[in-house]
C-alpha positions as YAML, in Angstrom:
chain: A
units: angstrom
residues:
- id: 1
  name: UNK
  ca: [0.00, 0.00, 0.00]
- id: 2
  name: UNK
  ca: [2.71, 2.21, 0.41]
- id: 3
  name: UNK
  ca: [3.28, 2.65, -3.15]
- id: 4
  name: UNK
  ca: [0.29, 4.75, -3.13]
- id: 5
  name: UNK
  ca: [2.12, 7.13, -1.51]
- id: 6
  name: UNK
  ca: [5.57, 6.83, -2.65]
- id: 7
  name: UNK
  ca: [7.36, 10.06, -2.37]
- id: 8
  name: UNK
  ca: [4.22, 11.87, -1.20]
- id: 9
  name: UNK
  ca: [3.93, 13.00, 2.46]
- id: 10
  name: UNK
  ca: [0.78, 12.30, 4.59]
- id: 11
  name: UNK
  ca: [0.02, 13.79, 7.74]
- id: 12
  name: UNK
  ca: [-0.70, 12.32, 11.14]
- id: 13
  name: UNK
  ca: [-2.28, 12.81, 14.24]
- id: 14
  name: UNK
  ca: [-4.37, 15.75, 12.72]
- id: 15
  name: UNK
  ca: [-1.07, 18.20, 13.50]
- id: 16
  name: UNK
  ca: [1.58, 18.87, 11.03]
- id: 17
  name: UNK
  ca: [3.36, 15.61, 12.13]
- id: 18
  name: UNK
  ca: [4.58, 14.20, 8.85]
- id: 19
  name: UNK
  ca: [5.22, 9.96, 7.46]
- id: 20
  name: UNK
  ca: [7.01, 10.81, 4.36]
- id: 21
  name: UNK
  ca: [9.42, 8.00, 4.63]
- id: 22
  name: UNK
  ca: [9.08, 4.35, 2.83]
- id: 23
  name: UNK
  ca: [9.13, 2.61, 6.34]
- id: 24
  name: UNK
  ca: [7.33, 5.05, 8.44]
- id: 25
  name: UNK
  ca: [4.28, 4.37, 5.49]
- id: 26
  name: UNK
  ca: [4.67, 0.97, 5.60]
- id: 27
  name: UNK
  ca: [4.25, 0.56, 9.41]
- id: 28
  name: UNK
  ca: [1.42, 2.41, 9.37]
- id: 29
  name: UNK
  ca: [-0.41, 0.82, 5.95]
- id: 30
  name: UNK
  ca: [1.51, -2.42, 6.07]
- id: 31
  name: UNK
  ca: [-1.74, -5.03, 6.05]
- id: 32
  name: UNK
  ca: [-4.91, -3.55, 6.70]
- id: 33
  name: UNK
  ca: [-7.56, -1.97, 5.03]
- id: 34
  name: UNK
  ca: [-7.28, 1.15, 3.58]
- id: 35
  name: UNK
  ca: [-9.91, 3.97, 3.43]
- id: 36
  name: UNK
  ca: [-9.81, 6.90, 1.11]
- id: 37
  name: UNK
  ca: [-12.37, 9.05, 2.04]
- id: 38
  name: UNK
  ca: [-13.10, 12.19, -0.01]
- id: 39
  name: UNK
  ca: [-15.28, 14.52, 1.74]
- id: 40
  name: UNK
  ca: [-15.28, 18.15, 2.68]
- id: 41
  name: UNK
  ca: [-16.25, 19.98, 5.78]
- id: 42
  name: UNK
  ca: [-18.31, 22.65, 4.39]
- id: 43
  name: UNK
  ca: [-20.11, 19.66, 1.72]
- id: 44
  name: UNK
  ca: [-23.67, 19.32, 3.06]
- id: 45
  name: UNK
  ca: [-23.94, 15.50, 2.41]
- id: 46
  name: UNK
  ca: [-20.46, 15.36, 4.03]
- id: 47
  name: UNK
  ca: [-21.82, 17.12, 7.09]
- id: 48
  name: UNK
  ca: [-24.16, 14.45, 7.29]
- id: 49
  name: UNK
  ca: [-21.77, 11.32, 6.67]
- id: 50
  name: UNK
  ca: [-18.89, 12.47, 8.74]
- id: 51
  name: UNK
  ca: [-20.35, 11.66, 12.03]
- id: 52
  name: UNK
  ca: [-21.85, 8.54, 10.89]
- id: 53
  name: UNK
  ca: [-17.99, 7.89, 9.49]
- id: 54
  name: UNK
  ca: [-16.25, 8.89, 12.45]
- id: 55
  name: UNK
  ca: [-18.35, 6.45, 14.34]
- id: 56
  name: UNK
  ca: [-17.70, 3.71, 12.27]
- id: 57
  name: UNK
  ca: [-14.05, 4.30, 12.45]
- id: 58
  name: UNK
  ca: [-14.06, 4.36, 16.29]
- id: 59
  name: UNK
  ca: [-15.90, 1.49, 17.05]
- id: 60
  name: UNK
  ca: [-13.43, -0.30, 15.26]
- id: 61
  name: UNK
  ca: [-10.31, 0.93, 16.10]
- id: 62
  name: UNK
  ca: [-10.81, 2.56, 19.69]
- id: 63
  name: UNK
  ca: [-10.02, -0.01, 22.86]
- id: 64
  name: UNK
  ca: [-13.07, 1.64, 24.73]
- id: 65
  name: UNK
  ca: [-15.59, -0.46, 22.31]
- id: 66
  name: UNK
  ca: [-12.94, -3.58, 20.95]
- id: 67
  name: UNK
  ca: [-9.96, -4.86, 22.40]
- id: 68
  name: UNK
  ca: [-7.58, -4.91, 19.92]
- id: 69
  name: UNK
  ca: [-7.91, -2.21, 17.07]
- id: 70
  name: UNK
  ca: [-9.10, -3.70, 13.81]
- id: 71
  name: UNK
  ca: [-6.66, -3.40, 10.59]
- id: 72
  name: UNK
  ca: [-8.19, -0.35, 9.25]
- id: 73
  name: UNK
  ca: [-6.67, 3.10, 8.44]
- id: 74
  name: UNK
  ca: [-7.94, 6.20, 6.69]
- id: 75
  name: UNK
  ca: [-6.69, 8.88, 4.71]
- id: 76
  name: UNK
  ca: [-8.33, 12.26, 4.44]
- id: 77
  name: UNK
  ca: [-8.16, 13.75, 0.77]
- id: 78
  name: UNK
  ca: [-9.83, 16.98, 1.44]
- id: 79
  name: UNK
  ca: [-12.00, 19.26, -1.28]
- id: 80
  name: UNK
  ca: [-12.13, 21.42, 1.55]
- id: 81
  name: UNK
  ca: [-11.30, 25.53, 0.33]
- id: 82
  name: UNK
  ca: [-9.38, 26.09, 2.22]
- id: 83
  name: UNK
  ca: [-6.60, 24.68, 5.18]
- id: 84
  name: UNK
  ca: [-8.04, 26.31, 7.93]
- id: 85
  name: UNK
  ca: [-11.55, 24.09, 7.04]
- id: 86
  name: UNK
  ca: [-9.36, 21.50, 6.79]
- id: 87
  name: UNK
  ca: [-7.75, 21.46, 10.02]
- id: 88
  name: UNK
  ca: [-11.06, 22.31, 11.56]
- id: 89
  name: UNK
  ca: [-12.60, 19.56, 9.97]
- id: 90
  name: UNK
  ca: [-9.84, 17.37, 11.36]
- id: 91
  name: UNK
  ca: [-9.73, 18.81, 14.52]
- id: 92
  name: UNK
  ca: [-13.57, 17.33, 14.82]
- id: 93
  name: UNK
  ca: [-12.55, 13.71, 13.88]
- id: 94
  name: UNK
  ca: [-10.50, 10.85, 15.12]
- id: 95
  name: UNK
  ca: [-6.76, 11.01, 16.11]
- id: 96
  name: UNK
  ca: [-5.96, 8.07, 14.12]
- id: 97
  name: UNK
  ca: [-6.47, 9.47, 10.80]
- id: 98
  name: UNK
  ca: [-4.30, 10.39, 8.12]
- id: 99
  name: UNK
  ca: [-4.32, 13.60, 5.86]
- id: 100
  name: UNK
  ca: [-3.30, 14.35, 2.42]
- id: 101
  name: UNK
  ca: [-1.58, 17.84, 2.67]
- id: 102
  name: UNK
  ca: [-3.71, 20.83, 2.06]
- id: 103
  name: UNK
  ca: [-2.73, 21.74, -1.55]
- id: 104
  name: UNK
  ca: [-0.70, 18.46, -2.57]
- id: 105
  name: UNK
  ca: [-1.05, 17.36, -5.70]
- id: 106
  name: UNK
  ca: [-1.51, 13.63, -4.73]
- id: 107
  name: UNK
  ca: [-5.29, 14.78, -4.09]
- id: 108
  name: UNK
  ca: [-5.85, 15.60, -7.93]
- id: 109
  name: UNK
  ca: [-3.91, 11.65, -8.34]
- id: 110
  name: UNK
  ca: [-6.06, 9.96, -6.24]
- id: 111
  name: UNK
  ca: [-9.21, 11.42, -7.73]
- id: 112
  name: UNK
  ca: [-8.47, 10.68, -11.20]
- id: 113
  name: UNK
  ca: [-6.90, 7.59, -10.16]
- id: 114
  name: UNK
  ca: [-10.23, 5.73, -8.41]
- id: 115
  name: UNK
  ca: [-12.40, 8.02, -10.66]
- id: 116
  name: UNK
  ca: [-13.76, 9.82, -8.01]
- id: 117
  name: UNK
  ca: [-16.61, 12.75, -9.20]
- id: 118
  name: UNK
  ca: [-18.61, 13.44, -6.23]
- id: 119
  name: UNK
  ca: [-17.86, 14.08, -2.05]
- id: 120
  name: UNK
  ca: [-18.83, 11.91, -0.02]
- id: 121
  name: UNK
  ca: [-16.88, 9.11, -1.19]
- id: 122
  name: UNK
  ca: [-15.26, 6.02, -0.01]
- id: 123
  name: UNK
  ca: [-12.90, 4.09, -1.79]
- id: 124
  name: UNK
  ca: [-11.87, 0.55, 0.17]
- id: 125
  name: UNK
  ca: [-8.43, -0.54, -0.90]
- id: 126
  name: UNK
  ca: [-6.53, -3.93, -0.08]
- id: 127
  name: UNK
  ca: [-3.15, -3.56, 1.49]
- id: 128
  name: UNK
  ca: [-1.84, -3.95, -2.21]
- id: 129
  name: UNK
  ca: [-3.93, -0.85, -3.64]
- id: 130
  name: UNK
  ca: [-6.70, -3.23, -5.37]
- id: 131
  name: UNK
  ca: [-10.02, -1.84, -4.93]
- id: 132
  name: UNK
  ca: [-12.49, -3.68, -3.20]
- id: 133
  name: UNK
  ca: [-15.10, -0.79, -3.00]
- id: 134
  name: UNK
  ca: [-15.43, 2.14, -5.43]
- id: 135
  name: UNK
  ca: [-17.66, 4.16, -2.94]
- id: 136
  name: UNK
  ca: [-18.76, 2.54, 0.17]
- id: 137
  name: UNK
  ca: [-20.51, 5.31, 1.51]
- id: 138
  name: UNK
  ca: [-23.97, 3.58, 1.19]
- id: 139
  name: UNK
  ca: [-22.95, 0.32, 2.60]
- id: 140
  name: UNK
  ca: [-21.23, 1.90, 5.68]
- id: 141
  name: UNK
  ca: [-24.45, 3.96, 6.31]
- id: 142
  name: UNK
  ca: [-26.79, 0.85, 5.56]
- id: 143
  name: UNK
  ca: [-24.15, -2.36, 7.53]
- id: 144
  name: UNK
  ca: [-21.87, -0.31, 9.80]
- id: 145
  name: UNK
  ca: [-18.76, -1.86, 10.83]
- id: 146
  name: UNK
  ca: [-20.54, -5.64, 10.19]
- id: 147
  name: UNK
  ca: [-19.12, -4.54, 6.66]
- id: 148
  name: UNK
  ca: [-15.66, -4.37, 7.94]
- id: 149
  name: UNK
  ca: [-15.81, -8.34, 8.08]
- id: 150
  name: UNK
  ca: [-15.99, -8.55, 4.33]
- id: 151
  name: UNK
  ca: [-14.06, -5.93, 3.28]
- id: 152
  name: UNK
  ca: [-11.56, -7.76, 6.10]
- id: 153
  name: UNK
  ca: [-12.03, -10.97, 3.68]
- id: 154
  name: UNK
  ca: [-11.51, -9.78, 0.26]
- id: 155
  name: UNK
  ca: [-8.30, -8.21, 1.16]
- id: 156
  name: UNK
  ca: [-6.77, -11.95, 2.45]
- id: 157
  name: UNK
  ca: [-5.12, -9.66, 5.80]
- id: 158
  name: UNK
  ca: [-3.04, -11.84, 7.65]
- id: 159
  name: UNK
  ca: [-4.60, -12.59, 11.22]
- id: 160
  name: UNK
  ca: [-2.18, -10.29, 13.34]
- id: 161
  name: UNK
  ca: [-3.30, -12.23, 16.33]
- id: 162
  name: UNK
  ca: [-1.47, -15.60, 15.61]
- id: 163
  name: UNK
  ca: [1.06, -16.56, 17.91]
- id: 164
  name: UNK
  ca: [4.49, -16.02, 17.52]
- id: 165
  name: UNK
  ca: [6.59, -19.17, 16.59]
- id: 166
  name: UNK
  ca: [8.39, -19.17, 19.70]
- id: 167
  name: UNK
  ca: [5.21, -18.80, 21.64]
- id: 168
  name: UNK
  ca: [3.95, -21.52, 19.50]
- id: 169
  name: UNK
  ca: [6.65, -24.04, 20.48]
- id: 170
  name: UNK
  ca: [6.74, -23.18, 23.89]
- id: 171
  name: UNK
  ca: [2.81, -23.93, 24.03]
- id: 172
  name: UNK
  ca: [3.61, -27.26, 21.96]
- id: 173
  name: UNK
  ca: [6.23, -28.55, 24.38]
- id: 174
  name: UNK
  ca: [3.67, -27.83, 27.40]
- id: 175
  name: UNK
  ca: [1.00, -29.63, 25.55]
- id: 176
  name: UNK
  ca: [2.76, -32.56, 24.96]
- id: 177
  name: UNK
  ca: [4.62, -33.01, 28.13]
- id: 178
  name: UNK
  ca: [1.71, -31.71, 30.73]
- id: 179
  name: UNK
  ca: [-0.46, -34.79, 30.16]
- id: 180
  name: UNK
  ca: [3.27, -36.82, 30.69]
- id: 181
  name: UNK
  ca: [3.25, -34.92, 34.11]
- id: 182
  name: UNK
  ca: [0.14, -35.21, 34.80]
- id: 183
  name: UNK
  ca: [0.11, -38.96, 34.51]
- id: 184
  name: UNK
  ca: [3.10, -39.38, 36.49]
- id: 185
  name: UNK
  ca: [1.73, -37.11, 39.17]
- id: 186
  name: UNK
  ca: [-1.69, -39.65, 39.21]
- id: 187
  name: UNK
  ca: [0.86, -42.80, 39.18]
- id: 188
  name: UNK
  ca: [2.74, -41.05, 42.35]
- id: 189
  name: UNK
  ca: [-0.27, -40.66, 43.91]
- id: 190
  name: UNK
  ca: [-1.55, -43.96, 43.39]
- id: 191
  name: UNK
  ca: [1.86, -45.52, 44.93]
- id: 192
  name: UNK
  ca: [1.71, -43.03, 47.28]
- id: 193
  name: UNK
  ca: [-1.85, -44.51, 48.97]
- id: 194
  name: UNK
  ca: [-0.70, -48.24, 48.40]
- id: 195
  name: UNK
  ca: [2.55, -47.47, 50.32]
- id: 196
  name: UNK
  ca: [0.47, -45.95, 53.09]
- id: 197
  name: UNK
  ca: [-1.95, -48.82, 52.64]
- id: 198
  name: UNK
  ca: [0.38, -51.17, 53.32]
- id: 199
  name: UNK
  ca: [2.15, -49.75, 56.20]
- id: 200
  name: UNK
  ca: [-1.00, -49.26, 57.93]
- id: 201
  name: UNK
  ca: [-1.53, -53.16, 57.41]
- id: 202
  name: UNK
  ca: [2.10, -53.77, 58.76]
- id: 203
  name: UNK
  ca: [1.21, -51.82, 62.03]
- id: 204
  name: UNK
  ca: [-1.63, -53.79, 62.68]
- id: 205
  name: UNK
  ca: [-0.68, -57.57, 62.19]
- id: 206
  name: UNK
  ca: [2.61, -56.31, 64.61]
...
């Protein structure tokens, strides 16, 4: 995904904090879903959606409502007029999301690019830039984040939540040898009671 943005700057954290390096992109797109969402503060139909957005993002992403933040990130490519709507705009929504720069030219790209003619809109990308949805904005409105699930499918992300290999092993060798111990602790046990068993018998026949 970080193609996309080769050479282009985004900006983070809704201050002028800037990922304009390769790897710093690639941490922060590297297998999840990608939103682009076109909109505009000042847009009436964008007034509308943006809440109903902003929502959607959150319960996804923010540990108050899940426990482990879905793969999901979204860029802002304004058609606001200017960069103080902009920031306002941004100022109103999530921390997690990402900006185009007021003014770039990588917002006139990504328009022509996913053929996008009207604000609101929604394109859903795969980690590797495929599109999955031209304009989600309806099915977002109409599913909420139950759409996440197949958007989550079609882009084949890799379950972040496996465990780590050496986890893995570790967990193998305690599955294999805890019924071994657990065995031997019932066979102790066992000997344990006859022993007694028997010296009980010894003490009375003496």
């Amino acid at each position: 995904m970080a193609a996309l943005f080769t050479g282009k700057i985004l900006m983070a954290n809704r201050e002028r904090d800037e990922m304009e390096t390769e790897r710093e992109l690639g941490r922060a797109l590297e297998n999840k879903v990608l939103l682009l969402y076109f909109g505009s503060g000042q847009c009436p139909r964008c007034r509308r959606f943006s809440p109903i957005l902003k929502d959607f993002f959150i319960r996804l992403t923010d540990e108050f409502y899940v426990e482990r933040a879905s793969q999901l990130v979204l860029v802002y490519v304004s058609r606001d007029e200017t960069e103080e709507e902009q920031r306002t705009f941004l100022r109103s929504m999530p921390k997690r999301w990402l900006a185009v720069p007021f003014g770039d030219s990588l917002k006139r790209e990504l328009e022509l690019r996913f053929s996008v003619a009207e604000v609101p809109t929604v394109v859903v990308l795969k980690p590797n830039g495929d599109v999955i949805v031209g304009n989600a904005v309806e099915e977002i409105q109409r599913m909420g984040t139950a759409c996440f699930r197949n958007w989550q499918e079609a882009a084949e992300l890799v379950d972040r939540n496996f465990l780590l290999a050496e986890d893995f092993e570790d967990w193998s060798r305690r599955s294999i040898t805890d019924p071994i111990r657990r065995l031997k602790y019932k066979l102790d046990k066992k000997t344990e009671a006859k022993n007694k068993e028997r010296k009980e018998e010894g003490e009375e026949f003496s």
